[in-house]
C-alpha atoms as a printed R data frame, in Angstrom:
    type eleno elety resid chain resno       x      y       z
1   ATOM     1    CA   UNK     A     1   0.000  0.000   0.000
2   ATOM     2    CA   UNK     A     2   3.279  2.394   1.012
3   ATOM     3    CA   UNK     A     3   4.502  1.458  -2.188
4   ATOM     4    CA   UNK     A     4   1.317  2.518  -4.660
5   ATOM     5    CA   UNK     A     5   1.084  5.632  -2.284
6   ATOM     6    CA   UNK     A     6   4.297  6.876  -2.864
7   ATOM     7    CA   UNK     A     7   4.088  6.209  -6.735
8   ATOM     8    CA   UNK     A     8   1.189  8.630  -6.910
9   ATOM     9    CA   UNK     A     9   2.522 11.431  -4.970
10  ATOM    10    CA   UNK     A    10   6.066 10.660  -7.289
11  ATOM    11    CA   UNK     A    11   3.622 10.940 -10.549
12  ATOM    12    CA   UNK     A    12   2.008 14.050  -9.231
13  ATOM    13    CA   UNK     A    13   4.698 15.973  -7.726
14  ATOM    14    CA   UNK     A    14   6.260 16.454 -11.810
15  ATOM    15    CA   UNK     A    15   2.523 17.472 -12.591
16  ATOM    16    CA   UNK     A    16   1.118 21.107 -13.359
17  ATOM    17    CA   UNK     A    17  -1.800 22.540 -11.286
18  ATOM    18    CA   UNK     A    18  -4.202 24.725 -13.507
19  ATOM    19    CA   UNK     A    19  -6.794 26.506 -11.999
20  ATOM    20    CA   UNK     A    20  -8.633 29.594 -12.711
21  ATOM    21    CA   UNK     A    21 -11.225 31.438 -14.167
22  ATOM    22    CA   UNK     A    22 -12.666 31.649 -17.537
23  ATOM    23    CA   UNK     A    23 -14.469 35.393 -19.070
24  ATOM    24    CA   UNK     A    24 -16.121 36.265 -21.434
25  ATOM    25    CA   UNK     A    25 -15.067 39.242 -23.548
26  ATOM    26    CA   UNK     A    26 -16.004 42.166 -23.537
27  ATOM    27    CA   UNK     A    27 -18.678 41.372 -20.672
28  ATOM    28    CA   UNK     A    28 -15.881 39.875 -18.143
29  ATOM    29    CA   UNK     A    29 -18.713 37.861 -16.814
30  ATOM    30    CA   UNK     A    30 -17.692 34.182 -15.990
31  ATOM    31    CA   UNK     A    31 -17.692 32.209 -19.073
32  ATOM    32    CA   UNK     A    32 -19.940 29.121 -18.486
33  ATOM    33    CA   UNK     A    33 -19.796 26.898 -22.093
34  ATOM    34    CA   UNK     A    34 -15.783 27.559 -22.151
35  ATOM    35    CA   UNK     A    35 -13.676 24.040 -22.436
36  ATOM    36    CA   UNK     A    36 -10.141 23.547 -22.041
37  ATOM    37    CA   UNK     A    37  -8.617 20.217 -24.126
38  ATOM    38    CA   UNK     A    38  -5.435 18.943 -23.653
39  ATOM    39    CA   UNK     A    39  -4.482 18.295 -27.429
40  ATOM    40    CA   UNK     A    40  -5.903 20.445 -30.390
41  ATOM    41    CA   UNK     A    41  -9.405 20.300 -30.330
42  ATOM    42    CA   UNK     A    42  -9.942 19.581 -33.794
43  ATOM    43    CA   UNK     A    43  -7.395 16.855 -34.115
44  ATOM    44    CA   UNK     A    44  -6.985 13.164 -33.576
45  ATOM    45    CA   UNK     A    45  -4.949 13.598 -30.201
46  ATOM    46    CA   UNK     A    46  -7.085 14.949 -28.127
47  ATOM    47    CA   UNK     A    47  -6.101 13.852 -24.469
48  ATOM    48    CA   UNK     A    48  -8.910 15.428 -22.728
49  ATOM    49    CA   UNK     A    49 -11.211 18.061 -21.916
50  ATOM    50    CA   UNK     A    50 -12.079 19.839 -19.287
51  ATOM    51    CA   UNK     A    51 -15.568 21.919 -18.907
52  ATOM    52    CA   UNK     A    52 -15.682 24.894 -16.992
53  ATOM    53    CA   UNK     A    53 -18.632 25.025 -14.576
54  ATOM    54    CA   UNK     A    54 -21.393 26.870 -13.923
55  ATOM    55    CA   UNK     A    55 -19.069 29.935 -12.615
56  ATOM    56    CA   UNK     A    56 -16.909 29.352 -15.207
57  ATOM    57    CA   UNK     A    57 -13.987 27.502 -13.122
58  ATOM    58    CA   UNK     A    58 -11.821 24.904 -13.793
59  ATOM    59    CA   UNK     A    59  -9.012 22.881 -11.690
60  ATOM    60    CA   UNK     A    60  -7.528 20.024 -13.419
61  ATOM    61    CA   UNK     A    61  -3.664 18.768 -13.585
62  ATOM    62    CA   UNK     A    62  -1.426 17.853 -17.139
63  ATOM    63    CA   UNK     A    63   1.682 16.704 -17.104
64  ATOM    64    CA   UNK     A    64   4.824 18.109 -17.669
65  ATOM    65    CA   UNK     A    65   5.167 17.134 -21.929
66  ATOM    66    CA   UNK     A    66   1.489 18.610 -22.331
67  ATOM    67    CA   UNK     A    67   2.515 22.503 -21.722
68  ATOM    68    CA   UNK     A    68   2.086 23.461 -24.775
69  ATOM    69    CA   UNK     A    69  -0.754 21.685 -25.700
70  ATOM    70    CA   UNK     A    70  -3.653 23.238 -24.209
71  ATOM    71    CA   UNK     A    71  -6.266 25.213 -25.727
72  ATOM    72    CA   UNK     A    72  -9.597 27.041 -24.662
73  ATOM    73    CA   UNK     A    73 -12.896 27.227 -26.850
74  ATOM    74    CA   UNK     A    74 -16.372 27.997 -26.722
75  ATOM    75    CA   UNK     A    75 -18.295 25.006 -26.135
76  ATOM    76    CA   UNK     A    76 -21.442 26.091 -27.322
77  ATOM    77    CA   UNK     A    77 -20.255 25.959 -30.926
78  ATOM    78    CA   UNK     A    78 -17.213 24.909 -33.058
79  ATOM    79    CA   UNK     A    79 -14.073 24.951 -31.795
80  ATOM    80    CA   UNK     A    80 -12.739 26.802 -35.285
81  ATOM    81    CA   UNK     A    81 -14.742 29.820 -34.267
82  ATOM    82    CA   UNK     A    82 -12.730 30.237 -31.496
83  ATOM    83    CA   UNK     A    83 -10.055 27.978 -29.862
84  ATOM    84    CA   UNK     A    84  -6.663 29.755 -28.693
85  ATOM    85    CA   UNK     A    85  -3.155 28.308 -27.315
86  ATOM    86    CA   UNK     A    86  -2.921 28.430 -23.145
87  ATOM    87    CA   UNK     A    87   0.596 29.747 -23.284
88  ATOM    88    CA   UNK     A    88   2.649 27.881 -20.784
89  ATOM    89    CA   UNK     A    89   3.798 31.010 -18.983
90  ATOM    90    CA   UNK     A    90  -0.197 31.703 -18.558
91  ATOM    91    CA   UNK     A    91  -0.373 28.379 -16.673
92  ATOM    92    CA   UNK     A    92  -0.972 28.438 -13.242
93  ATOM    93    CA   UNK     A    93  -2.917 28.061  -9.980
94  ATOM    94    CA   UNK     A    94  -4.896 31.445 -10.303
95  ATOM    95    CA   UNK     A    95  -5.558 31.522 -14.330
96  ATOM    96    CA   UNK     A    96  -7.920 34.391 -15.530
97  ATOM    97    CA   UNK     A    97  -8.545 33.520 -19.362
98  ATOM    98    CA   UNK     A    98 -10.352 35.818 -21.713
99  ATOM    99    CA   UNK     A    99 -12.424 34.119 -24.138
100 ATOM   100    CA   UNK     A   100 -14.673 35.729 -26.980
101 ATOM   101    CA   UNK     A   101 -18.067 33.797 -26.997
102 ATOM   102    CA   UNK     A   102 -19.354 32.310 -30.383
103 ATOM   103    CA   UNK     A   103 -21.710 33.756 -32.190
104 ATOM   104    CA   UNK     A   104 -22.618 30.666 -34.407
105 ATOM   105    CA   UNK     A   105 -25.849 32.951 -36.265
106 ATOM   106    CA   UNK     A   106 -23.459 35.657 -36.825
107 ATOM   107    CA   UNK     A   107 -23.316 36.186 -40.949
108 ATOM   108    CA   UNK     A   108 -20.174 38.314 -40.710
109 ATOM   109    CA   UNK     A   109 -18.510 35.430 -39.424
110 ATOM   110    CA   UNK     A   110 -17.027 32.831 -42.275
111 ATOM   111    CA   UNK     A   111 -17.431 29.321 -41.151
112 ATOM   112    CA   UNK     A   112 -13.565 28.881 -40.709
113 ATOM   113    CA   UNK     A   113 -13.553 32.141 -38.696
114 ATOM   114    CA   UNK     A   114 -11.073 32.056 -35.298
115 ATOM   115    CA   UNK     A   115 -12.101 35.116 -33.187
116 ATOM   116    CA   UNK     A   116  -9.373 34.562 -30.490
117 ATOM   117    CA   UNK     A   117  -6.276 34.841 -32.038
């Protein structure tokens, strides 16, 4: 039992925390269809996903080789419309990402549109 214990503290302790906040821009009011993925969302290595929830919060851990694979979208529609990069240097334990809804009936928007650059 020692033994499993202290493998899981090992496997955690090279592990980054992220936890924050997602908003919506321009509002800055908590963003609550936001999802973060570990792996591009639109292609085949998708690790996981994270929702934020109702407050737009999120607390999760990735390991150390997935850094610089995290991105945040809008749930609510496709993720071309508006996925970004998490730069590693905005990873952390008190995150506040800014995230531009969807707006999936918009006609100004073309269908390949990304809106957070």
């Amino acid at each position: 039992m020692r033994l499993i214990l202290l493998f899981c503290v090992a496997a955690l302790a090279g592990c980054t925390h992220l936890k924050g906040i997602v908003l919506e821009d321009p509002t800055e009011r908590p963003s609550h269809t936001a999802v973060l993925s570990i792996g591009r969302p639109t292609g085949i290595a998708v690790f996981d996903t994270h929702r934020v929830d109702q407050n737009g919060a999120f607390d999760f851990y990735i390991g150390p080789t997935d850094e610089s694979n995290i991105y945040l979208y809008d749930g609510a529609s496709s993720p071309e419309l508006t996925m970004r990069r998490v730069e590693p240097f905005e990873q952390s334990q008190k995150m506040v990402l800014h995230l531009r809804p969807a707006s999936p009936g918009n006609p100004y928007l073309p269908a390949g549109s990304i809106i957070n650059p």
